[in-house]
N, C-alpha and C positions, 0 to 999 in steps of 0.2 A: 184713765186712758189705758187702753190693752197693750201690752207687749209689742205686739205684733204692730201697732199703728205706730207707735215710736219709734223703732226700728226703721218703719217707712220715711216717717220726717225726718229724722238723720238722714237717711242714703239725699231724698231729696235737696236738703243745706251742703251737702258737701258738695254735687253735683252743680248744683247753682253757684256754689263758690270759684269751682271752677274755671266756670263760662266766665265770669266776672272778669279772672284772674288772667285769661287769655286774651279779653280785648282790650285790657285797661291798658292805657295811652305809656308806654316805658320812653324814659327819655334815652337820648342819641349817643352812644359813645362812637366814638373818633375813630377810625384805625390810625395804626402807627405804624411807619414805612419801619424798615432794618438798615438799623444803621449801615452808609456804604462803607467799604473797604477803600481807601483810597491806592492807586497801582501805582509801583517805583518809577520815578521817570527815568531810572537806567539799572539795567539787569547786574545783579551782580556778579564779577568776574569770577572763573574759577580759579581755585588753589593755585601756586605754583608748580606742582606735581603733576596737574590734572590740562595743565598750557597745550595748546594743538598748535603752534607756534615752527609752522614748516621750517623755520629760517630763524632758531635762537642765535644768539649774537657769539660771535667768535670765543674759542679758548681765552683764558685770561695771558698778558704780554710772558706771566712770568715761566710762560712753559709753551713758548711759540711751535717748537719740538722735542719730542723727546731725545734729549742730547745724552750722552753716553760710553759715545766709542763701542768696539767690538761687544757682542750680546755675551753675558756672565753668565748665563744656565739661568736655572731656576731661582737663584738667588741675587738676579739684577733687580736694582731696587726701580729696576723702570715698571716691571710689573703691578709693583703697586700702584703706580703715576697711574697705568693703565687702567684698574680697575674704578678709583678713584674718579678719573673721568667719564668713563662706562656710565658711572651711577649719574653724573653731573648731564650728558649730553651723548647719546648713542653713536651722534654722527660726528663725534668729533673730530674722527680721522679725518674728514672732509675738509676739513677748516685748517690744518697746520699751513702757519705762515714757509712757502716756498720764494728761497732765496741758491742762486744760481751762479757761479764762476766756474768760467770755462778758459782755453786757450787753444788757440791751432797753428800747428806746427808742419811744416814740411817735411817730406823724404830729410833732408838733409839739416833737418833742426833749426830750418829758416821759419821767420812769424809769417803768417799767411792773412794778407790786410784783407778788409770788404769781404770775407766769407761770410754765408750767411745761414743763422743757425736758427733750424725752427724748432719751436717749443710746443708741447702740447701735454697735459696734466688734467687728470680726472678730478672732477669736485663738483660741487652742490649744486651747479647751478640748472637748467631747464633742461641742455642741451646734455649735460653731464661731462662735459668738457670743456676745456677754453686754450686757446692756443697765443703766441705771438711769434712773431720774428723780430731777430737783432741780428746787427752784422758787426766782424771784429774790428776793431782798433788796428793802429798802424804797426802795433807790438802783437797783435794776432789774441787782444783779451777780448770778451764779452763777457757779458752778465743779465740776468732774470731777478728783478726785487720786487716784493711785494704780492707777489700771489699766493692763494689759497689753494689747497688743494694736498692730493695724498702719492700718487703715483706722477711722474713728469719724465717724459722720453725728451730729447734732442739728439738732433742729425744734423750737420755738417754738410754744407756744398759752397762751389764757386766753379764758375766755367775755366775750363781747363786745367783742371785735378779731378779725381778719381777719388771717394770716400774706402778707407779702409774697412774692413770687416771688424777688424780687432779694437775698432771702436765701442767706449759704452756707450749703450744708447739709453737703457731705462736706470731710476732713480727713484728709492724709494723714501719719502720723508715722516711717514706717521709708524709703521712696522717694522720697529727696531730687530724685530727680529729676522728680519728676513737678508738674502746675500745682498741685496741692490742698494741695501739702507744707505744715507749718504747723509752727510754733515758739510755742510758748506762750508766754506774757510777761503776767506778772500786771499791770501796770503799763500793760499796751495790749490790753484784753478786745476781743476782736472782738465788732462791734456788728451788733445785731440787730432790724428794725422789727417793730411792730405795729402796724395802722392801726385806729385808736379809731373802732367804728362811733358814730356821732351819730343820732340821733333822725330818722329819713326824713320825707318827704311822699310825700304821692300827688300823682305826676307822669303831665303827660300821654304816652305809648308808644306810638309807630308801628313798625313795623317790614316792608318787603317786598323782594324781590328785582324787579329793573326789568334789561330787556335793554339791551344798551349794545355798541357798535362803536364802530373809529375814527374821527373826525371828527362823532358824531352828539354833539348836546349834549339831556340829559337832567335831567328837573324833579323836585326831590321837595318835594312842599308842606309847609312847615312849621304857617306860620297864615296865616290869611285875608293879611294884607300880606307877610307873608316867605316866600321862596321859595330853595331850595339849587339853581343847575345848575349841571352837572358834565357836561364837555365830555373823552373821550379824545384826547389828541395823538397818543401812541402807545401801541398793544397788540401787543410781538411777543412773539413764544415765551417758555418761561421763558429755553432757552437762548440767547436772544439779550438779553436783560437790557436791554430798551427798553421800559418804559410811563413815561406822563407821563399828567396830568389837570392841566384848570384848573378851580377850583370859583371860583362866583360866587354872593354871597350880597344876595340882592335885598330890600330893605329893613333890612338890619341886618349884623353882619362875623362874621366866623371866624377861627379860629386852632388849631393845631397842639398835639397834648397828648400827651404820653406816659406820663402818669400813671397807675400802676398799680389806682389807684382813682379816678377820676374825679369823685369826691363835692363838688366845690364849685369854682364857675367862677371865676376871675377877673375883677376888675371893668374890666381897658381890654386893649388890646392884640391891637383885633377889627380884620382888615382886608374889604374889600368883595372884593377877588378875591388866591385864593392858586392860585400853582402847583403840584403835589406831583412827585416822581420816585420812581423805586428809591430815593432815598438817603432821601427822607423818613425823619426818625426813627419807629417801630412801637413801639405798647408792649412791654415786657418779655415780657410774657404770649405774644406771637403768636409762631407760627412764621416763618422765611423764607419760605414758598410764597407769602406772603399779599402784596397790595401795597394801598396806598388807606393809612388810618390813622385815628386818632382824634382829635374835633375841640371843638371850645368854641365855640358861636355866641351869640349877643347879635341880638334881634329889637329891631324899629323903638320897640316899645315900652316896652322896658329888661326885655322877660324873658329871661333864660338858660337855655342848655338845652346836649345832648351829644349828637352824633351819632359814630356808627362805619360807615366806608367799606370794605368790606371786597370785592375782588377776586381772581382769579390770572391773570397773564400770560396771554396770547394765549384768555381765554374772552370772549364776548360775553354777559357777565352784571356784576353786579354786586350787594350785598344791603347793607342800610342797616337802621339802626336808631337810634332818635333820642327822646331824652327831653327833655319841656320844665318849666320849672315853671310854672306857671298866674299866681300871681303875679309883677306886675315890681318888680324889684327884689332878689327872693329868689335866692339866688345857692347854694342847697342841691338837689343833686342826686341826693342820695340818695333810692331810690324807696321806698319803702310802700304797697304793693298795699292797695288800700284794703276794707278787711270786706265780705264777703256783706252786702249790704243799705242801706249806704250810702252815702248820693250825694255 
């Protein structure tokens, strides 16, 4: 056999093997599924660092507030309390347990029963506020226990009294550092005025504005024999912080009040000429701008009465206003506009 025909029967055997090879019957394998994963029936929580928890649960009892007394600088060891907390709970401030004693008092250091004091304090809740009311005891106590929160105002009323200015009203309990900070102490109620209105009269009431420069002295008629003038020394700018005045009271004296209510005069301690400055005490009630003040006079014929001086630095004006009582004698200033119709 030639080369060349061997060559051919091989290709042909290998060929034929082939076709064989391709239809011959292979037995079945199986597919196999992947194995499942089984899912957690509950997700697991995050970290305690990582809690979204609008509402963690209050400071711990043993540091209800930061108590401490007057702030020590930089080396009060409540700063560290603070830090320490910071890291613990951002909003801590929000949560100091607020506890509250108060007392009210009269003009005349009498308890004032059934007043009633509203409360209102910043904290965590929806509203960002929460308020209540209490009314005092028959000794003029109340009190606020058990609330949370950071900042707490109360104010004082009852019909037939008048709330002072000179009232505190705001309270600060988590920022030791600040002036309002407040330590409650059942044993030392912070005290609180009301001033007992009294029974008025119908007084006599002037009132106008009158021009006024330096060096000019100026008249405001009280009664027929008593006369108020009022001479400027100096009027300069606010920012120069120079006015002076001498008031001179012609038939009868003056004197100096800073009485929040001004309801009853004093019976001696009138002089004929008073100086005033910037430092003159101003009642509580007025602003800084204002310069002059409020005054008590006693006329030649022993009636009493109240005038208010009222100015600002470097204007050529001035406005007055002055109540007397018609009777002498009568030392009650409280006014009583008198009824349509009688005289």
């Amino acid at each position: 056999m030639s080369s060349k025909n061997l060559s051919l029967s091989i290709a042909v055997v290998v060929v034929l093997g082939l076709v064989i090879w391709a239809f011959w019957p292979k037995p079945r394998v199986e597919e196999q599924a992947a194995p499942a994963v089984a899912k957690p029936a509950v997700q697991p929580s995050l970290p305690p660092n990582l809690q979204r928890d609008p509402s963690p649960p209050p400071p711990p009892e043993e540091y209800p507030q930061m108590k401490g007394g007057k702030l020590q600088g930089l080396q009060d060891p409540r700063w560290q309390k603070k830090r320490e907390l910071d890291k613990v709970d951002r909003a801590w401030e929000g949560r100091i347990k607020i506890n509250f004693y108060g007392r009210v008092l009269d003009q005349f250091d009498q308890p004032v029963a059934d007043a009633e004091a509203s409360f209102t304090w910043t904290d965590l809740s929806p509203e960002g506020s929460s308020a209540r009311k209490v009314r005092s005891n028959a000794s003029g106590y109340f009190e606020l226990i058990g609330a949370r929160g950071k900042h707490m105002s109360v104010r004082l009323a009852k019909e037939g009294y008048l709330p002072y200015e000179a009232n505190q009203t705001g309270f600060e309990y988590a920022g030791f550092w600040e002036e309002t900070f407040h330590e409650p102490d059942p044993n030392n109620p912070v005290i609180f005025r009301l001033h007992k209105k009294t029974e008025g009269v119908p007084l006599l009431h002037r009132e106008d504005r009158i021009e006024a420069a330096s060096g000019q002295r100026l008249t405001v008629p009280i009664e027929s024999q008593t006369r108020l003038g009022i001479t400027l020394i100096e009027n300069g700018q606010i920012r120069e912080k120079k006015w002076s005045a001498q008031l001179e009271m012609t038939g009868g004296g003056i004197q100096p009040s800073t009485d929040e209510f001004p309801f009853e005069a004093p019976e001696d301690g009138y002089q004929s000429v008073l100086t005033i400055d910037i430092q003159n005490p101003k009642p509580v009630n007025w602003g800084g701008l204002y310069q002059g003040g409020l005054f008590y006079f006693k006329t030649s014929d022993g009636r009493y009465g109240r005038i208010e001086l009222k100015t600002v630095s470097g204007k050529n004006f001035m406005r007055y206003s002055f109540f007397l009582n018609p009777t002498p004698g009568e030392r009650n200033l409280q006014h009583r506009p008198k009824p349509i119709g009688e005289r």
